[in-house]
KOLLUM-602278 format. One record per residue (C-alpha): residue number from 1; residue in one letter; x, y, z. Coordinates in nm, 2 decimals. Layout:
BEGIN
@nr = NUM | rest = a | px = X | py = Y | pz = Z
...
END
This chain:
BEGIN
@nr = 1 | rest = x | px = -1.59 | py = 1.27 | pz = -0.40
@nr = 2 | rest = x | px = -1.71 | py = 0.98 | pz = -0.65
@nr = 3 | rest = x | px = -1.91 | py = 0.70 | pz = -0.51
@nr = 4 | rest = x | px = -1.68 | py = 0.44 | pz = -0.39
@nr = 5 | rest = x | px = -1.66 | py = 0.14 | pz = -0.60
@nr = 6 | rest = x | px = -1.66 | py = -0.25 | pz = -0.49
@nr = 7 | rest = x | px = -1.38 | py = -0.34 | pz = -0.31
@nr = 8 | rest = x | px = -1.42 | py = -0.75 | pz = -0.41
@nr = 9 | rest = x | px = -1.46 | py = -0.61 | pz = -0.75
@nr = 10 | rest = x | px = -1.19 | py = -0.43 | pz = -0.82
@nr = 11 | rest = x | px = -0.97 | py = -0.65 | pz = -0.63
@nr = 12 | rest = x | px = -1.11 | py = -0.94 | pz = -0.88
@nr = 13 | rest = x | px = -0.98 | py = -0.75 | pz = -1.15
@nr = 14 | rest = x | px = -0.65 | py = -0.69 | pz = -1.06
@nr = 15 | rest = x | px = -0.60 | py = -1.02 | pz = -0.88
@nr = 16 | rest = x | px = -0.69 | py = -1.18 | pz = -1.24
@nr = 17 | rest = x | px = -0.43 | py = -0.98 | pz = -1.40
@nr = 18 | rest = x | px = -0.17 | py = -1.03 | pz = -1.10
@nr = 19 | rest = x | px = -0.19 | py = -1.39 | pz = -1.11
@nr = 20 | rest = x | px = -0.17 | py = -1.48 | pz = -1.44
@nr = 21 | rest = x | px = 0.12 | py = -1.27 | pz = -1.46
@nr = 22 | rest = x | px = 0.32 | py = -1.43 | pz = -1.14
@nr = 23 | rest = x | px = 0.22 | py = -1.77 | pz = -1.11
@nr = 24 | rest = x | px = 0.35 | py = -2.05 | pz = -1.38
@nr = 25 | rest = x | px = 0.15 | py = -2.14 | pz = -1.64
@nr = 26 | rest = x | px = -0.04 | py = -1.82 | pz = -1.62
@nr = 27 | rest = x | px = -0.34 | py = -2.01 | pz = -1.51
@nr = 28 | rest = x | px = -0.70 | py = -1.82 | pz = -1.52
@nr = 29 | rest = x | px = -0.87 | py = -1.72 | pz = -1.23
@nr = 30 | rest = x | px = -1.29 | py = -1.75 | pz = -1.29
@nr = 31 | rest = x | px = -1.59 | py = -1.69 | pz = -1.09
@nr = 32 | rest = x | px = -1.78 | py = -2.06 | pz = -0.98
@nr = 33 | rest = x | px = -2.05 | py = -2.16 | pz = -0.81
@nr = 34 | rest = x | px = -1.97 | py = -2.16 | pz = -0.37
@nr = 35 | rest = x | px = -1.84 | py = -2.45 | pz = -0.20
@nr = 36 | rest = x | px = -1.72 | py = -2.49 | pz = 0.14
@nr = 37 | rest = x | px = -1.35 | py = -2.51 | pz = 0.22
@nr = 38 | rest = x | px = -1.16 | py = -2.76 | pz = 0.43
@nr = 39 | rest = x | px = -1.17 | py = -2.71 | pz = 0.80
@nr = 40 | rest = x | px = -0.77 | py = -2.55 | pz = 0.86
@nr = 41 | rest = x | px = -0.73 | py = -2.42 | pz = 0.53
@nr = 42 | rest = x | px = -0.48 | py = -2.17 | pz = 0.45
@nr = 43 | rest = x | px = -0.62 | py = -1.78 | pz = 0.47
@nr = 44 | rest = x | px = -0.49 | py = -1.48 | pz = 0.41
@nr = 45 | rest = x | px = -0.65 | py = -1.15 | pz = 0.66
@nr = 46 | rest = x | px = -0.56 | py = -0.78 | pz = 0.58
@nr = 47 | rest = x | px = -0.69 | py = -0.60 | pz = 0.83
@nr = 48 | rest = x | px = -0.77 | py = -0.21 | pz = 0.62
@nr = 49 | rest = x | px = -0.88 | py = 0.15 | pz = 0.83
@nr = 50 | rest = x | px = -1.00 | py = 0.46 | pz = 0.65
@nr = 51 | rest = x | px = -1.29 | py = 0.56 | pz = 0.45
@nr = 52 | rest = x | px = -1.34 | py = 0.11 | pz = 0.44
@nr = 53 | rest = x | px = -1.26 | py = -0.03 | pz = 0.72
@nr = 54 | rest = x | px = -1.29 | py = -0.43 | pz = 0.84
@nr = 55 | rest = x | px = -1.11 | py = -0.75 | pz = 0.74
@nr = 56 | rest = x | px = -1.10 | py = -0.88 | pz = 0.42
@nr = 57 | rest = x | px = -1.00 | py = -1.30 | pz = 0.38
@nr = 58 | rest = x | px = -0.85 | py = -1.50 | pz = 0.10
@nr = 59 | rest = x | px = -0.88 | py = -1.89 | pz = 0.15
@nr = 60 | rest = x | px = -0.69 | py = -2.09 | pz = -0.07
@nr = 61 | rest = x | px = -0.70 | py = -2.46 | pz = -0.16
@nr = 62 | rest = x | px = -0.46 | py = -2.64 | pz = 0.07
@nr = 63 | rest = x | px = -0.37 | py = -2.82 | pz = -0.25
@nr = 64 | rest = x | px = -0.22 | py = -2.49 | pz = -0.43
@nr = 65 | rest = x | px = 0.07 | py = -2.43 | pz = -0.17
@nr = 66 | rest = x | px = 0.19 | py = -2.78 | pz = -0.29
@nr = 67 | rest = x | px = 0.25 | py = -2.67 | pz = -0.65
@nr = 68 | rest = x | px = 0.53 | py = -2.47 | pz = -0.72
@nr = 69 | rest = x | px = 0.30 | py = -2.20 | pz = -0.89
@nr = 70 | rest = x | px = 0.55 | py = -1.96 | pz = -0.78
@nr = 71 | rest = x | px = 0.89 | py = -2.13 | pz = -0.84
@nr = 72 | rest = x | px = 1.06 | py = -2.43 | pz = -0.77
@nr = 73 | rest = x | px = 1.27 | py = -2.41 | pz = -0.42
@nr = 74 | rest = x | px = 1.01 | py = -2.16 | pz = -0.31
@nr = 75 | rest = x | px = 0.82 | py = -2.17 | pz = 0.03
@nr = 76 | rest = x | px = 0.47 | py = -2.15 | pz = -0.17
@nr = 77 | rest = x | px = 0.29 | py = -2.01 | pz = 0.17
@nr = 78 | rest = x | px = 0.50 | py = -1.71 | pz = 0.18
@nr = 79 | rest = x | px = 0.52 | py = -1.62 | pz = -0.15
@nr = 80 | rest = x | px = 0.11 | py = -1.66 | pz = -0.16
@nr = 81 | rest = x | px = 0.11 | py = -1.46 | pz = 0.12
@nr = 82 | rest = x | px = 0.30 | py = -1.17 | pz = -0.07
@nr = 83 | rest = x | px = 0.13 | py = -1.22 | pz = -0.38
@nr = 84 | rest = x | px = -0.20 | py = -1.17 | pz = -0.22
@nr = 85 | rest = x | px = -0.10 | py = -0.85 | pz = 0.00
@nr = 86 | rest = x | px = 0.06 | py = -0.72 | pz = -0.34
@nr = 87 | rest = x | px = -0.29 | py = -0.77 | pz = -0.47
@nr = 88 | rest = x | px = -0.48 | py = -0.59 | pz = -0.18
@nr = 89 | rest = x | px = -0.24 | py = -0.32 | pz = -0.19
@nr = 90 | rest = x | px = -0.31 | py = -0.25 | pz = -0.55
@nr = 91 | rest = x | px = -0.66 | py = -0.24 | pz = -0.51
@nr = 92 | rest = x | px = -0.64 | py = -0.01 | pz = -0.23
@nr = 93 | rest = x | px = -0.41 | py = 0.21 | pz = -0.44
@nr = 94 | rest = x | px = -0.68 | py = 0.22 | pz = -0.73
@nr = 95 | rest = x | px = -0.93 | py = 0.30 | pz = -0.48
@nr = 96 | rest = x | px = -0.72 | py = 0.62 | pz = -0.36
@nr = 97 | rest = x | px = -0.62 | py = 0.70 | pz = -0.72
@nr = 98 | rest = x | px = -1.04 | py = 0.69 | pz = -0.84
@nr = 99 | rest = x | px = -1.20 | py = 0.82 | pz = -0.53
@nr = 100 | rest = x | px = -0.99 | py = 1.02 | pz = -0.37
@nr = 101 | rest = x | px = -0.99 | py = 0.84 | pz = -0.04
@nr = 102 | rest = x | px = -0.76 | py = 0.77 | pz = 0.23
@nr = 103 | rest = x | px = -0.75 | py = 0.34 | pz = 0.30
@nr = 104 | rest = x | px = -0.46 | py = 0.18 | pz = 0.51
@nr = 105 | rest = x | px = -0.35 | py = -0.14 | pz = 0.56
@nr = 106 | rest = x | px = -0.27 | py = -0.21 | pz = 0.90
@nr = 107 | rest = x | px = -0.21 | py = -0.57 | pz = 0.92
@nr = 108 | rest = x | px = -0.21 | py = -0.90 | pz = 0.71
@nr = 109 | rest = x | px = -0.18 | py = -1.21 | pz = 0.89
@nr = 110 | rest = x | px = -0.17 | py = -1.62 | pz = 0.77
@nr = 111 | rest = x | px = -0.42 | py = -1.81 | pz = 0.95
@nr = 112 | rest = x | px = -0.67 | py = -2.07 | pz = 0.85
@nr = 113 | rest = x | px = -1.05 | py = -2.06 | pz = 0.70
@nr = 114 | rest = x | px = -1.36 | py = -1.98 | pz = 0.91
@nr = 115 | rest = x | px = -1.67 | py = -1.85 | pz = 0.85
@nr = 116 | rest = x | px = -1.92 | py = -1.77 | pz = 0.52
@nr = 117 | rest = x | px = -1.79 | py = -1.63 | pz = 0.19
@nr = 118 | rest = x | px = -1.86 | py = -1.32 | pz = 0.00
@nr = 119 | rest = x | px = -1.71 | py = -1.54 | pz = -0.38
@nr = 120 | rest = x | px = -1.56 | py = -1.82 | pz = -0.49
@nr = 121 | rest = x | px = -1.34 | py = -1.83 | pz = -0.76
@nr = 122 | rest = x | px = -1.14 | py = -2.15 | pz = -0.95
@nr = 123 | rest = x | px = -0.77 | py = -2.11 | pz = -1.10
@nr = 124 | rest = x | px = -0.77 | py = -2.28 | pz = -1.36
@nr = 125 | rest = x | px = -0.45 | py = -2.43 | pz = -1.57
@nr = 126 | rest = x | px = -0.44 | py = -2.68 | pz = -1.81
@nr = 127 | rest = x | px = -0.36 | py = -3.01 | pz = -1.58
@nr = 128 | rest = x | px = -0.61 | py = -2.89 | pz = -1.29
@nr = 129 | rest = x | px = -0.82 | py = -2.66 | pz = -1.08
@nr = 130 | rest = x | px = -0.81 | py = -2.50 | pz = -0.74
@nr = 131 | rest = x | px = -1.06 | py = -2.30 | pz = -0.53
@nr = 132 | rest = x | px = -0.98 | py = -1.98 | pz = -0.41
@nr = 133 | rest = x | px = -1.28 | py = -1.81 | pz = -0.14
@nr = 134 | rest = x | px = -1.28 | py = -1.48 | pz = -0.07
@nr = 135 | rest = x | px = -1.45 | py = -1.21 | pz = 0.22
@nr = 136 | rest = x | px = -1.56 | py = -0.93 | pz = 0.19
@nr = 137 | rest = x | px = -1.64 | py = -0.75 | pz = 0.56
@nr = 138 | rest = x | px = -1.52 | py = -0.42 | pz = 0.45
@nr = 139 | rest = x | px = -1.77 | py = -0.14 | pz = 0.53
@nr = 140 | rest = x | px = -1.80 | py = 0.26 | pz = 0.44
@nr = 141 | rest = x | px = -1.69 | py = 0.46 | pz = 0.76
@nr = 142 | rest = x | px = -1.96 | py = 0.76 | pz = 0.77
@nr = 143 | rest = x | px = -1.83 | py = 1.12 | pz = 0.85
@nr = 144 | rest = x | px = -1.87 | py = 1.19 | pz = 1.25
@nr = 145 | rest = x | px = -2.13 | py = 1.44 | pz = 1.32
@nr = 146 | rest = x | px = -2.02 | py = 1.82 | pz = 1.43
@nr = 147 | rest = x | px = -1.98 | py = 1.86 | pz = 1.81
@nr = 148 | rest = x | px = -2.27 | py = 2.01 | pz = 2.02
@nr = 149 | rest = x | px = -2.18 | py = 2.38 | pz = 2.06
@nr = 150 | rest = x | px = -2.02 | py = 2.48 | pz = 2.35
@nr = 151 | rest = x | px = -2.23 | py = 2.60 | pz = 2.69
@nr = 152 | rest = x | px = -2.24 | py = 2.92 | pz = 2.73
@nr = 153 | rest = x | px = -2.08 | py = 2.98 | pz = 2.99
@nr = 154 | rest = x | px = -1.77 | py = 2.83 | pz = 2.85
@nr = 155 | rest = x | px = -1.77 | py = 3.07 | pz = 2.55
@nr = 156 | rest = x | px = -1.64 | py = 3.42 | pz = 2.75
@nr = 157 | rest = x | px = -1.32 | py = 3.24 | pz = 2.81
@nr = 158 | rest = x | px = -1.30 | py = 3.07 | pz = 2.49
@nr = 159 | rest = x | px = -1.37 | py = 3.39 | pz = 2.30
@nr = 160 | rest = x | px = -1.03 | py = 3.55 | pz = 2.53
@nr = 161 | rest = x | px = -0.77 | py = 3.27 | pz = 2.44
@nr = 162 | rest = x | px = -0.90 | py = 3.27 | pz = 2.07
@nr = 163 | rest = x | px = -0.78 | py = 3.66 | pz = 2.10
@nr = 164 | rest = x | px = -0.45 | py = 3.55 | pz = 2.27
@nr = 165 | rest = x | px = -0.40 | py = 3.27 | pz = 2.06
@nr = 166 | rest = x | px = -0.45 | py = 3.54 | pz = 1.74
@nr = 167 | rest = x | px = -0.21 | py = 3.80 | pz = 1.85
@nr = 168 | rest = x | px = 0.02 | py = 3.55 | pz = 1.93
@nr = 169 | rest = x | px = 0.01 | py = 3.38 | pz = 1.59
@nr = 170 | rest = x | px = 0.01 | py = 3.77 | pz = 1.41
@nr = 171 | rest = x | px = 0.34 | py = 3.85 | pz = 1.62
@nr = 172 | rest = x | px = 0.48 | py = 3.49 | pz = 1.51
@nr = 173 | rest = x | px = 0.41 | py = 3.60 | pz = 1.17
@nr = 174 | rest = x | px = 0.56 | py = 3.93 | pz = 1.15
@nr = 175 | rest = x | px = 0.89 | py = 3.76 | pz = 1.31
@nr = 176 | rest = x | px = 0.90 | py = 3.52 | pz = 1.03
@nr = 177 | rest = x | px = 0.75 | py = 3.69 | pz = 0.75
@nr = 178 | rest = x | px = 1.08 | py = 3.75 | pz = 0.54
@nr = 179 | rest = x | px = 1.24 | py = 3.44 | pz = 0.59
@nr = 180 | rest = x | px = 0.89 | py = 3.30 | pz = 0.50
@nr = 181 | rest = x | px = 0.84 | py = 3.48 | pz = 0.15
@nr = 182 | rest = x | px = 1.18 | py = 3.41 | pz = 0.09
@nr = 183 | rest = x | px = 1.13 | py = 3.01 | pz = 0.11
@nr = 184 | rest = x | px = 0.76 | py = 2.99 | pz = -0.04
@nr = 185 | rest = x | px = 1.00 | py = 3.09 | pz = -0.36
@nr = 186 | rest = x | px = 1.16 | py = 2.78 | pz = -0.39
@nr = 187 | rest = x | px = 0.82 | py = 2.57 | pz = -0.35
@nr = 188 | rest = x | px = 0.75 | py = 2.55 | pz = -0.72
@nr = 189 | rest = x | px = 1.10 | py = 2.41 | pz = -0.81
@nr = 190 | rest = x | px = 1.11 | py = 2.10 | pz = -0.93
@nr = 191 | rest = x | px = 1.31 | py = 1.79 | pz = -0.82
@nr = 192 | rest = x | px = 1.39 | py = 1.46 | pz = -0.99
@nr = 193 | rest = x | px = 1.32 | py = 1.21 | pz = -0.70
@nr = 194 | rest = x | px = 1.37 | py = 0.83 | pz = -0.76
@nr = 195 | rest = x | px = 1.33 | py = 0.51 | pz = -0.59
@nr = 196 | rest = x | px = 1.63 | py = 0.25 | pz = -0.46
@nr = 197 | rest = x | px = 1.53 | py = -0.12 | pz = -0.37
@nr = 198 | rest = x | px = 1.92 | py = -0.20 | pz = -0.26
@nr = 199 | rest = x | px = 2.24 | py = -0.17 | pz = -0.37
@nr = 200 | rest = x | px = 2.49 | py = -0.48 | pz = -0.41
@nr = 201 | rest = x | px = 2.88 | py = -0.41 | pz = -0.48
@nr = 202 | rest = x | px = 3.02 | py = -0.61 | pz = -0.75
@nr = 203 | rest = x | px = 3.36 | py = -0.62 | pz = -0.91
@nr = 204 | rest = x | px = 3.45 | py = -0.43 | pz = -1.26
@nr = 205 | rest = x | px = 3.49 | py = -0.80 | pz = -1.43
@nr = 206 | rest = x | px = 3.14 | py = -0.97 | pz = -1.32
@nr = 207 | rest = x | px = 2.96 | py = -0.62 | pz = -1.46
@nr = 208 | rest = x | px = 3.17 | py = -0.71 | pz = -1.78
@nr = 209 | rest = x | px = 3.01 | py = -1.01 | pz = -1.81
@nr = 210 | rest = x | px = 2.65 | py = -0.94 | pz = -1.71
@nr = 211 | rest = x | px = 2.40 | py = -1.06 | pz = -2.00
@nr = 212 | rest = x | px = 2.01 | py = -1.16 | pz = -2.04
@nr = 213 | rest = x | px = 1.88 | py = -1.33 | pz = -1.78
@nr = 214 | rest = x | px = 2.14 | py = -1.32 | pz = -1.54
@nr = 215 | rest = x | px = 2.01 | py = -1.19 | pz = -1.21
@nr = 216 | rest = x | px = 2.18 | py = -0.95 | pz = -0.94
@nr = 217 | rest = x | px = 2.07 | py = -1.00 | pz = -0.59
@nr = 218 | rest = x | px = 2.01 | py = -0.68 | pz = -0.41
@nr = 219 | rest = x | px = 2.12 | py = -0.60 | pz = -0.02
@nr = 220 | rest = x | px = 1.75 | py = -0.60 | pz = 0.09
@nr = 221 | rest = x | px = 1.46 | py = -0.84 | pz = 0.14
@nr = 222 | rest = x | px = 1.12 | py = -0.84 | pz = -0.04
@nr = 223 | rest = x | px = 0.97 | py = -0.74 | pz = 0.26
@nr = 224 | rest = x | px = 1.18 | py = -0.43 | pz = 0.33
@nr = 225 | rest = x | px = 1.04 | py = -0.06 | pz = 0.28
@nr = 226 | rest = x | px = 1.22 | py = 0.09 | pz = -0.02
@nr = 227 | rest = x | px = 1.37 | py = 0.46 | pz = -0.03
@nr = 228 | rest = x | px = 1.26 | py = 0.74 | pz = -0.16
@nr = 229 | rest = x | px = 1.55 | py = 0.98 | pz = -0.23
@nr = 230 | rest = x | px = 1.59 | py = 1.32 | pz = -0.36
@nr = 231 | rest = x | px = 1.97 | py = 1.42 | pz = -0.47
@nr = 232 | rest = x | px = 2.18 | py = 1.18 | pz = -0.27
@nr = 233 | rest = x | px = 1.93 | py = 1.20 | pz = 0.07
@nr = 234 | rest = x | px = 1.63 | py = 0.98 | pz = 0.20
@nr = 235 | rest = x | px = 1.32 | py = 1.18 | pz = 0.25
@nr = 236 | rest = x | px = 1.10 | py = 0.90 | pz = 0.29
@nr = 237 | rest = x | px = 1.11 | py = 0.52 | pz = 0.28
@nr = 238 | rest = x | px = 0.74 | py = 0.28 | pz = 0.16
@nr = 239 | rest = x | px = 0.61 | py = -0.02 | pz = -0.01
@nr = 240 | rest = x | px = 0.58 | py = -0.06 | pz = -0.37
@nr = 241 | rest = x | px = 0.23 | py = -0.09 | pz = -0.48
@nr = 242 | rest = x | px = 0.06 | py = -0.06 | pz = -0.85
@nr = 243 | rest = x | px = -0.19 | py = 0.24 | pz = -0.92
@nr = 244 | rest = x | px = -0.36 | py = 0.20 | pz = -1.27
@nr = 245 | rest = x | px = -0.07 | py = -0.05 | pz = -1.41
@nr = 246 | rest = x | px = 0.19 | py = 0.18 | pz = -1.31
@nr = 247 | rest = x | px = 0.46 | py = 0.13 | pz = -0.98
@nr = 248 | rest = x | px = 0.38 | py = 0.40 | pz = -0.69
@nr = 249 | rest = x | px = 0.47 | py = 0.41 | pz = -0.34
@nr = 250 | rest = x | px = 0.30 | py = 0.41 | pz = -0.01
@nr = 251 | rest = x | px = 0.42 | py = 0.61 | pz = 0.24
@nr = 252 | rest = x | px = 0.52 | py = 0.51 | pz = 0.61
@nr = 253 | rest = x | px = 0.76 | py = 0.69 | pz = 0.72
@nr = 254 | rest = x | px = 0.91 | py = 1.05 | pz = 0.62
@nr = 255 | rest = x | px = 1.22 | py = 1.20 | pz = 0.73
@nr = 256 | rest = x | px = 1.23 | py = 1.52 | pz = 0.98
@nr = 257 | rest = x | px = 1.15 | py = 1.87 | pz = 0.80
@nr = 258 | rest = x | px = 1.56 | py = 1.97 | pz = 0.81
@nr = 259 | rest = x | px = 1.69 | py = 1.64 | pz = 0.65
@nr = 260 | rest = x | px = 1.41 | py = 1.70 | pz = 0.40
@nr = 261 | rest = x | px = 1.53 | py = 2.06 | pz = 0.32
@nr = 262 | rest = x | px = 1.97 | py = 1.99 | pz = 0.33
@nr = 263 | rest = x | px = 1.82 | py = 1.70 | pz = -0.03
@nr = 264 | rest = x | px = 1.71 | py = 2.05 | pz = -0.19
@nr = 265 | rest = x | px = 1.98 | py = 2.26 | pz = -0.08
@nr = 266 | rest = x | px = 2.23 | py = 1.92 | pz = -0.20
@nr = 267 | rest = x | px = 2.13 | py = 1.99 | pz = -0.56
@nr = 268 | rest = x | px = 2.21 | py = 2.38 | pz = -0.55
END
C-alpha cells in the first residue's frame, strides 16, 4: 500500500476544480492568509471511518449563502451543503482509487463554526470575495496488534473443534463440489451493467419536441441512492461520486445473492 496522501490537499484540488465548474461565474478558489470566522457561521461536518477517521469542517462566509452562486430560486444552504459533500466524496474516492484504502462517510451534518482552522481559502469573482475555513482532524487508523495466543489449556479443545469444523467443511464440499465447478464457469462472463437516476413517462409528442437545453425532470431527488442494474434487475443501489474525473459509484446497499444470480440468468 502507497503512503497515504493529504487529505486537505487533495480535497483542495478537486474542490478548486468542483467549484469553478458549479457555482456562477466560475469564481477561483485561493489559498490566503487565516482569519477568524463569525461567531454562528455556517459549517459543513463529514464525519469519515476507515483507514482516516475523524471529522473534517468547511465554514463558509455567511455572506456566500446570500448569493445565488448556485442558481436563482435556489435554497443556497442546501445546495452548498451538496456541493461540499460531492466534494468530500470525490476526494475520498481518489483516496481509494490511489491507495488502495477503504474510507466511509458516515455522516455530514450543517451546523455553525467553532474552533481553530487547518486553511483558509478566498473565492474569488470579479465583483467580490468570500472566506471559506477549512478542518482538518482526520487521522491514520494504525493496524490492531495480533491477539495474545491462547492459554494452554484452552488449545486441547480448540485443536478438536478445528478437526470437526474441517471434516465438516470437507463433507460440505464433496456435497457441492459439482454444482460448484459447474458455477465457477460462468464467473469470467462478462455483463454490461449500467446506472439509472429515474425514470419520468412522457408522451410521444413532448419527445418530438425535445431540443437543446430543454430539461426533463426525473422521478427521484438529488439526494436519492441511484441503481445499479444488470439486464433489467437491481443488484445494488449508491451515490454517485467522481474517481480521477470520471463518474463511479459507492456502494451501500446490494441485493440478496439469488436476486443477484436470476440478472445473469435474465440475459441467457
Amino acid at each position: 500500500m502507497s503512503e497515504i496522501p493529504d487529505f486537505l490537499d487533495l480535497w483542495t484540488g478537486i474542490a478548486t476544480t468542483l467549484f469553478s465548474q458549479a457555482l456562477s461565474g466560475e469564481p477561483e478558489l485561493v489559498e490566503s492568509l487565516p482569519k477568524p470566522m463569525p461567531s454562528g457561521s455556517p459549517a459543513f461536518t463529514a464525519t469519515i471511518e476507515g483507514k482516516l477517521a475523524g471529522r473534517f469542517l468547511v465554514t463558509l462566509d455567511g455572506g456566500v449563502l446570500e448569493t445565488s452562486l448556485l442558481g436563482d430560486g435556489v435554497d443556497q444552504g442546501a445546495a452548498w451543503g451538496e456541493l461540499l459533500r460531492e466534494t468530500v466524496d470525490a476526494t475520498i474516492g481518489e483516496l481509494e482509487a490511489r491507495c488502495g484504502i477503504k474510507l466511509k462517510l458516515t455522516s455530514f451534518e450543517r451546523g455553525a463554526a467553532e474552533g481553530s482552522i487547518s486553511r483558509c481559502f478566498q473565492l474569488k469573482t470579479v465583483e467580490r470575495a468570500w472566506t471559506i475555513t477549512v478542518r482538518d482532524e482526520l487521522k491514520e487508523v494504525k493496524a490492531q496488534t495480533a491477539q495474545p495466543a491462547a492459554s494452554a489449556a484452552q488449545k486441547p479443545v480448540e485443536k478438536k473443534e478445528a478437526q470437526s469444523a474441517t471434516a465438516h467443511s470437507q463433507n460440505k464440499k464433496t456435497d457441492g463440489a459439482a454444482s460448484a465447478s459447474g458455477f465457477d464457469l460462468l464467473l469470467d462472463v462478462e455483463l454490461e451493467a449500467s446506472l439509472r437516476f429515474g425514470a419520468r413517462e412522457l408522451p410521444l409528442g413532448e419527445i418530438l419536441e425535445l431540443g437543446p437545453g430543454d430539461v426533463v425532470q426525473l422521478d427521484r431527488n438529488i439526494a436519492d441512492p441511484v441503481d445499479l442494474l444488470v439486464g433489467d434487475k437491481i443488484v445494488a443501489r449508491g451515490e454517485v461520486v467522481l474517481v480521477n474525473g470520471n463518474f463511479a459509484l459507492r456502494v451501500l446497499e446490494v441485493a440478496e445473492p439469488q436476486r443477484r444470480l436470476e440478472s445473469v440468468r435474465c440475459l441467457f
